[in-house]
Structures are given as C-alpha cells and as structure tokens.
C-alpha atoms as one frame of an Amber mdcrd trajectory, in Angstrom:
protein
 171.766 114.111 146.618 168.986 112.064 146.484 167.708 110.542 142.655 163.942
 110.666 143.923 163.670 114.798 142.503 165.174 113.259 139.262 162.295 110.676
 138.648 159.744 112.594 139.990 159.478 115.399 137.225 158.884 113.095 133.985
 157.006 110.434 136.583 154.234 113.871 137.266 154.633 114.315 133.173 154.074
 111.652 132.341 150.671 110.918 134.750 149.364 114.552 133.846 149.596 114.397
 129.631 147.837 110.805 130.431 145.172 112.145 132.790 144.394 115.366 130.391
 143.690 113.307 127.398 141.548 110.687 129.452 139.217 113.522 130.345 139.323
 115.313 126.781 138.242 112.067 125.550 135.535 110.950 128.068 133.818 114.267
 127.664 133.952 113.867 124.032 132.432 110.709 124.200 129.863 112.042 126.993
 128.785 114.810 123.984 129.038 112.447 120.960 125.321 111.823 119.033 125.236
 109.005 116.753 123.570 109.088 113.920 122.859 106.540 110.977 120.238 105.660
 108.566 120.013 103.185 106.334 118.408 103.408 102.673 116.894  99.905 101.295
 118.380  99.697  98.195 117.082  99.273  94.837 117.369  95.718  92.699 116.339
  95.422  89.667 113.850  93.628  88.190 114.702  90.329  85.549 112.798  90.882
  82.278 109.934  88.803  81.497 109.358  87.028  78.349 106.176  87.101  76.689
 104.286  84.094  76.477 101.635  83.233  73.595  97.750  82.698  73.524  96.734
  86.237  74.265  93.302  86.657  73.461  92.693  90.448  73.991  90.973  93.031
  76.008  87.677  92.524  74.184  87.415  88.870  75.308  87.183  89.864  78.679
  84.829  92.859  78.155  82.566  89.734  77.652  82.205  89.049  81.361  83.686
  91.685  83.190  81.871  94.990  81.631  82.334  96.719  85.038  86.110  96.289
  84.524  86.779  97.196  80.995  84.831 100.108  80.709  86.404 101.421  84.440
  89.714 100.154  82.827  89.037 101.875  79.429  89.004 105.969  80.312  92.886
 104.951  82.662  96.266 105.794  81.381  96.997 102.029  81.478  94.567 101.676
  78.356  95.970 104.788  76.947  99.820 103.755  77.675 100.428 103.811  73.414
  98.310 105.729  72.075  98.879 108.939  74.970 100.013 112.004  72.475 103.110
 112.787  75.591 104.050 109.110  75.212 104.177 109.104  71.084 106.311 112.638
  71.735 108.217 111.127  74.159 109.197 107.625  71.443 109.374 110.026  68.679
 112.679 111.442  70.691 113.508 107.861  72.030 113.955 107.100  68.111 110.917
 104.769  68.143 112.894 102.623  70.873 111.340  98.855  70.790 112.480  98.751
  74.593 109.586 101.320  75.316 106.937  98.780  74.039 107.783  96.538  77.170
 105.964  98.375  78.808 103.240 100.537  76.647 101.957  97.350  74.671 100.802
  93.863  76.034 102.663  91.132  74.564 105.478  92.161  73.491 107.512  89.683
  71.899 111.660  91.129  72.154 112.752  88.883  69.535 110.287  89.542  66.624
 109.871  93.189  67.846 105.777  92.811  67.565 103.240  92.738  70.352  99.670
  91.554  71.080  97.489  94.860  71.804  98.240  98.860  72.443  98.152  99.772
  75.802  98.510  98.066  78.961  95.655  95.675  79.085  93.862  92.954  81.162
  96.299  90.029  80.283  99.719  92.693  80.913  99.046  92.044  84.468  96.942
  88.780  84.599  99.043  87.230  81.841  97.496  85.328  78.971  94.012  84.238
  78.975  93.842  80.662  80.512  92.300  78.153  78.127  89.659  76.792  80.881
  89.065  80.128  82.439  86.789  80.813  83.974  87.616  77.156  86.020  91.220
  78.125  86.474  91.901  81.661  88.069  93.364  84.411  86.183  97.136  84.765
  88.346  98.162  87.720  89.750 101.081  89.054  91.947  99.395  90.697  94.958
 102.156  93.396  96.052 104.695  95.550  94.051 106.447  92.821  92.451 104.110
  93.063  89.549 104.234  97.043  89.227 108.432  97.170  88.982 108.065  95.555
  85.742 107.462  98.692  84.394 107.373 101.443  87.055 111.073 101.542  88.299
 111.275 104.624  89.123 108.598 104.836  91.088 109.421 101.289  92.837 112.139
 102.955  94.293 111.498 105.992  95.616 108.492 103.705  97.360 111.540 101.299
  98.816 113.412 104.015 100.051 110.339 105.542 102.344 108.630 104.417 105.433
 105.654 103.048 103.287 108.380 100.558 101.805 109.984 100.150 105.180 106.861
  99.244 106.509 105.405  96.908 103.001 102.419  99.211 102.083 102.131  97.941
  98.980 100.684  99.635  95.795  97.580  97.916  95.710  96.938  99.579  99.265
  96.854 102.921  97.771  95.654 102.490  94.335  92.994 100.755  93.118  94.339
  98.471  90.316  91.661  99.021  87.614  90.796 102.575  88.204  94.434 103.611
  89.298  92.513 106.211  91.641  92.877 106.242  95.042  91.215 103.952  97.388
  89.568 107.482  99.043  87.245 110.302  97.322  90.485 112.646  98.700  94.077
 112.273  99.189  93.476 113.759 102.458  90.919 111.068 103.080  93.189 108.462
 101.937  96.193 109.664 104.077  93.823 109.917 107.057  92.953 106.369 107.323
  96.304 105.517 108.729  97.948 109.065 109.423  94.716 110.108 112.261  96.817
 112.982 113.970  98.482 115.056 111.431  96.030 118.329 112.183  97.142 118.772
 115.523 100.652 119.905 114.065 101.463 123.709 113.362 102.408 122.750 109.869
  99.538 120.394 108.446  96.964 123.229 110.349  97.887 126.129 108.807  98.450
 124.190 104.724  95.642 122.176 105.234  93.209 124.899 106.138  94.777 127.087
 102.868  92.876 123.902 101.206  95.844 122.078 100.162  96.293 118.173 100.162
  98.505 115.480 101.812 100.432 115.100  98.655 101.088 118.560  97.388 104.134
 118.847  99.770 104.892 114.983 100.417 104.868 114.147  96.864 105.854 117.402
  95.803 108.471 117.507  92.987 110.642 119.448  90.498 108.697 120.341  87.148
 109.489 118.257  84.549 110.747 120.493  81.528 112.159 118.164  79.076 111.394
 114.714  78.014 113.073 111.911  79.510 111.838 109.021  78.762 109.209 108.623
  81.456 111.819 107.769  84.040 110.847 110.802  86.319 110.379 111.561  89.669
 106.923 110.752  91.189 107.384 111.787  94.720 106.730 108.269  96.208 109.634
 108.707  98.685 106.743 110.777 100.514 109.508 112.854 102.192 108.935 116.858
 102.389 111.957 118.564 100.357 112.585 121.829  98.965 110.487 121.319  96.005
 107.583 121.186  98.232 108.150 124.804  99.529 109.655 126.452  96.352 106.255
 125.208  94.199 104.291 127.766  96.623 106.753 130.328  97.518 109.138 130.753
  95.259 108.636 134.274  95.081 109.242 134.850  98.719 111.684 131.737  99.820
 114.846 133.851 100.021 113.360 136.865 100.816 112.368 138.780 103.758 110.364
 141.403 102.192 106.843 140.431 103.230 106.375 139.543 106.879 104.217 136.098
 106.797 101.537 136.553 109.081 101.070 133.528 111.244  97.996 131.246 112.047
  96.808 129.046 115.005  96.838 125.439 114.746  93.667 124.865 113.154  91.157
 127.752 113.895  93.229 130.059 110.817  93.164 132.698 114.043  95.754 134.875
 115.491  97.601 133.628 118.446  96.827 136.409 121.311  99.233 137.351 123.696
  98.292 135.129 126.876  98.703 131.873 123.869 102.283 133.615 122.377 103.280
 134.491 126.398 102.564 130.294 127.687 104.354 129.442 124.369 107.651 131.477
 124.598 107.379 130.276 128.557 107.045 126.173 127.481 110.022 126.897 125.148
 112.330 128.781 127.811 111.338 125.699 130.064 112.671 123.334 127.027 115.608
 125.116 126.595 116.307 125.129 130.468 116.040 121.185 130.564 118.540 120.499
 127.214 121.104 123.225 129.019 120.730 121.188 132.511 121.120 117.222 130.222
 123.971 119.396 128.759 125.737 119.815 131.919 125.253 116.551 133.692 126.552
 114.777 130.552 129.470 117.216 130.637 130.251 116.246 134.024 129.662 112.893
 133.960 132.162 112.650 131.062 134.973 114.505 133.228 134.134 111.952 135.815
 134.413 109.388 133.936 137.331 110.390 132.486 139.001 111.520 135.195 138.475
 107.823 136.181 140.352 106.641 133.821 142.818 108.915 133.641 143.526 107.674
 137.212 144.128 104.853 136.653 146.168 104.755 133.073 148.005 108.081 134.362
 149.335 105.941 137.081 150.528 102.924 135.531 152.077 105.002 132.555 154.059
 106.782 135.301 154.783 103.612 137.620 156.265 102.081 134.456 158.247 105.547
 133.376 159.830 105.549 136.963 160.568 101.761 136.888 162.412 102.359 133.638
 164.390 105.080 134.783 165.669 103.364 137.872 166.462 100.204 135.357 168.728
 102.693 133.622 170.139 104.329 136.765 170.940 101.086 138.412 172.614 100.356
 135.017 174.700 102.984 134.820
C-alpha cells in the first residue's frame, strides 16, 4: 500500500488551518482604523520669589493714566478685595498660599505683601530704579499667566490654540482683560472665517448666541473651590454645552425640534430635503463600495500569504513524517 494517502491528510491539514488564519488576519488588517491622539501634558510652574523695591500702583498712575484707570475697574485690581474671593479665603482658612496670587509682593517667608490686588509691578516686576531709561520686563506669551492661572494654562495646552501657540495675549488684552474684538463672535472670526456655512454654527448663531457659549461652555460651579475651576479654555464642545440650553428636552423626545436652513432660519422645502437625502444615499453608496474593495483586497492579500506559509508549514509536516517513517 502506498504511504503517500498517509502523509497527505495532515500535509492538506496542516496547509488549510494555515491558509484560513492568513486570510482571517489579512482581512482584519484590511478593516483595522487606527486611531491615537495625543494630549500635551501639563508641567508645573516653579514658584517665584518676591523681590524688593516695589514702589506701587500709584507711582505709575503718574505716567501711564490711560493704564491705571483702564487697569483700575479689572478683576486683576480687584483680585483681594472681590467679596467671592474674601468668601472663598474665609473657607480656605485665610490660606497665605492664596496671596501668591491675589496680592503683589508677596513675601512667603514673612507672610506680608506689597499692595492688594494684582497690580502693575505683579506682572512687570518691581519698579526699575532708572525707569523710564531701562524697560519695564515682561514675558510675552503664557509663561507669565501660569503663575497664577493653572487651571486655565492647561485646559489652553491641551486644545488646538495650545497646539498651535496662540498665546493669551492674542486673545486678551493684558490691561483691560477684554477681548481684543467688540464680540466674541468678532474675535473668533478673525481666524475661524467659515464657521457659518456649517448646519450647526447657522442655526445657534442666528438664535443670537456666541462662539463661546458652547466652546467654552461649562458645568455650573455650585460650591467653592478655591478658584481652581474650569474655564472652558480647552475650547472643545462637550455635554455641558448642550445640557446649559436643553436640559429640559436632552433625553426626551416629547417635543419634535423643528429644523432650520443653514443660515436663512427657513424651512428646508422638499426639492432642498429630496437633493439632500439623494447626496447622502450617494455617500453611503461610496463607503459600502471602499468597504468592499478593502474586504477583498484583504482576502487577497491574505490568501497570498496563506499560500505561501500554508505550503511550507505542510512541506515541513510531510518532511517530518517521512523522517519518522524512514526511522521506523
């Protein structure tokens, strides 16, 4: 009887079980969407020690009287005396670590500070003795802000703004701490140009709302914590954003929400909804037909390989079990 029917059943095994699992794999791969993002990550900021010679808001109210009185009516001039800030030590037990950042000057060691509020020389530093011949220095990006706003720093690093170095000072004006537009919108729109040709900024922005009601949107703040709260200067759209305006209807489906155009606040008419509903069929269409060729060209692929590692696995299963035949 010939030994060729013995070694040709776990031989075919042998090359199928490889060949199957070639294919499973290669279509697997075919179908597989990466997908990572990376977050910049927050450092922390060293503290900085206080140096002497500070000579007080009122000295420079001598020359700049534009500044200081803009200055004057900001939270930065009302950082100490602010009634939510005096709440918010009260609960801190008078904390000297809050006076860091609420008082200019402050001196860690003997626990006493230079003036209330954050003033002229909290960001410029002490007055120079030959100023106005030497410069007042200054850190020109965000460097300066961390100091005090952490919080904020951070949700800034982690966003595109970060990503891309829009600094602070790009935003905010540094005296007035308003925005460097008469609007947010107006503000938004000097980079952002085509946001009101999407369904989503149409329809909110013609309801009258702003840029940063839904991109800076965040949770109400109900207790006191120390003034390390959210801000919303990640500038991504969350839950928040929707639940501030319709929380009342979010997980319902009582109320059918009636729809608007783009921009014109109109209803879409039947012609508009019949080209839509046909440009989304015709979307759908071309994802099902990628779908298939990248189904097929994984079975190809793997069929490929499976080939070719089916065959060797079962060239080397047959040369073993004629080593142990001729052995026996």
């Amino acid at each position: 009887m010939s030994k060729y029917p013995i070694l040709r059943k776990p031989v075919l095994m042998t090359f199928s079980l490889v060949f199957v699992i070639c294919m499973v794999l290669g279509m697997a791969m075919s179908m597989a969407q990466p997908a990572a993002a990376q977050v910049p990550t927050a450092t922390p900021s060293a503290e900085k020690t206080p140096e002497p010679g500070y000579a007080g808001s009122e000295k420079c109210a001598a020359c700049h009287q534009d500044i200081h009185k803009t200055w004057s009516s900001t939270l930065h001039s009302q950082a100490f005396s602010s009634p939510i800030f005096q709440e918010d030590w009260v609960k801190q037990n008078s904390a000297n670590s809050c006076l860091e950042c609420h008082t200019t000057g402050y001196d860690p060691k003997t626990g006493k500070y230079a003036e209330e509020g954050v003033t002229c020389e909290s960001c410029h530093g002490p007055l120079q003795p030959d100023h106005p011949v030497s410069q007042m220095p200054i850190t020109p990006d965000y460097t300066l802000c961390v100091n005090c706003h952490k919080t904020t720093t951070d949700e800034w690093r982690a966003s595109k703004h970060g990503e891309a170095k829009i600094n602070c000072e790009s935003c905010h004006d540094v005296h007035s701490q308003k925005p460097r537009a008469d609007t947010v919108n107006d503000l938004c729109g000097t980079c952002h140009k085509d946001t009101g040709t999407s369904f989503t900024h149409g329809t909110h922005a013609s309801s009258g709302l702003q840029c940063s009601n839904c991109h800076m949107a965040t949770a109400s703040r109900t207790s006191s914590t120390g003034g390390l709260f959210a801000t919303g200067h990640t500038f991504s759209v969350g839950s928040e954003a929707c639940i501030n305006c319709h929380k009342d209807t979010v997980h319902t489906r009582d109320t059918i929400v009636k729809l608007t155009g783009q921009n014109t606040g109109e209803a879409l008419s039947q012609e508009e909804l019949a080209k839509l509903v046909q440009e989304q069929e015709q979307t759908i269409q071309s994802l099902e037909s990628q779908n298939s060729v990248r189904l097929y060209t994984g079975l190809i692929q793997g069929a490929i390989v499976g080939l070719i590692t089916g065959g060797v696995a079962a060239w080397v299963v047959s040369r073993r079990i004629r080593l142990v035949e001729v052995e026996e």
